[in-house]
C-alpha positions in Angstrom: -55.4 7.6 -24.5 -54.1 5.2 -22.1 -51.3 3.9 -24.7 -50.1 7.7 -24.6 -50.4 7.6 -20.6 -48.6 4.5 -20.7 -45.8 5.6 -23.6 -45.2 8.9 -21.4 -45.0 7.1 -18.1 -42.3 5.1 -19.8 -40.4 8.2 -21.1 -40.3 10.1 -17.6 -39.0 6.8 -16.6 -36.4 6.7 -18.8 -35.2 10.6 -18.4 -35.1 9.8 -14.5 -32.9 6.5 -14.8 -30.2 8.6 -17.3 -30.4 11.1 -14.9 -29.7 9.1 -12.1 -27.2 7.1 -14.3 -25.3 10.9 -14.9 -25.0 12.2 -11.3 -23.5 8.6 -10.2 -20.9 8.9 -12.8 -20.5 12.6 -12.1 -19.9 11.9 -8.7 -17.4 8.9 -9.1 -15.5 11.1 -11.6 -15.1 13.6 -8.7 -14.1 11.4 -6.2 -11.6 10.0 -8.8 -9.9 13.0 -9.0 -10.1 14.1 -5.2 -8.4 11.1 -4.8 -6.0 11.7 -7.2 -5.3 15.3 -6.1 -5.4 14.3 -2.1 -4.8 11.2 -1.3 -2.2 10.0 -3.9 0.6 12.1 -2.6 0.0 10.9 0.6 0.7 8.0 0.1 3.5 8.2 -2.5 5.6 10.6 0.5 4.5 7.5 2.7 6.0 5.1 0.6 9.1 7.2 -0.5 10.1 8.9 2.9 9.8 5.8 5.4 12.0 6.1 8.5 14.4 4.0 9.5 13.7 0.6 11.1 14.3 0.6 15.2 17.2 -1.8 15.1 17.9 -0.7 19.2 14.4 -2.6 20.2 15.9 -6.1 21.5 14.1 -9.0 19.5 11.7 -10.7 22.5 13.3 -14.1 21.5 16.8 -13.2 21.4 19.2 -14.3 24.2 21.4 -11.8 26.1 25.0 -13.0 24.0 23.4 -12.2 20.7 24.8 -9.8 18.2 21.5 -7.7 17.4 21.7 -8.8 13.7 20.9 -12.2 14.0 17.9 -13.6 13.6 15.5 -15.8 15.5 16.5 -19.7 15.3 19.8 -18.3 13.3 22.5 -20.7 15.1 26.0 -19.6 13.4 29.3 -20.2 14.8 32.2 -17.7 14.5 33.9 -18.8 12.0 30.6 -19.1 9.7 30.0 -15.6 11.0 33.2 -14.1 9.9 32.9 -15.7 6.4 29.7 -14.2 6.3 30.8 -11.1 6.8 33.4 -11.3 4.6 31.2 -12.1 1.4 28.7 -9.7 2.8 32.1 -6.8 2.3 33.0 -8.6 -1.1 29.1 -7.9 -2.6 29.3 -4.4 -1.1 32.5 -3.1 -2.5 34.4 -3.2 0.9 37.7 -4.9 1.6 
């Protein structure tokens, strides 16, 4: 008699776990796709549509003579500059 209490406490046991076990991977599977259906395109228009980046903000570091495209510690001459440039038309397709 006990060996049957014992055997059925074990069983219940059991049923309860795989149970449990479902729900929790019923639940993940719906946040899965709430995610999929919400939150993914979210982020992908994030990602895609980005604004442009505020190039009119002065860098803190840069000193008043500057061109605003150079960077901090960048210390070019003109002539350096203006070969720059002139690569920087070549790669694009200007002349």
């Amino acid at each position: 008699m006990a060996k049957q209490r014992r055997r059925a406490g074990r069983a219940r046991a059991k049923r309860t776990r795989r149970g449990l076990l479902v729900t929790i991977a019923l639940l993940v599977l719906a946040a899965g796709f709430i995610t999929r259906r919400v939150l993914a395109p979210r982020a992908m228009y994030f990602l895609t549509h980005r604004g442009p980046l505020r190039a009119s903000e002065p860098a803190a570091d840069a000193r008043p003579g500057d061109p605003p495209y150079s960077a901090p510690g960048e210390d070019l001459t003109d002539s350096d500059r203006r070969a720059l440039d002139r690569v920087v038309r070549q790669k694009s397709g200007e002349r």
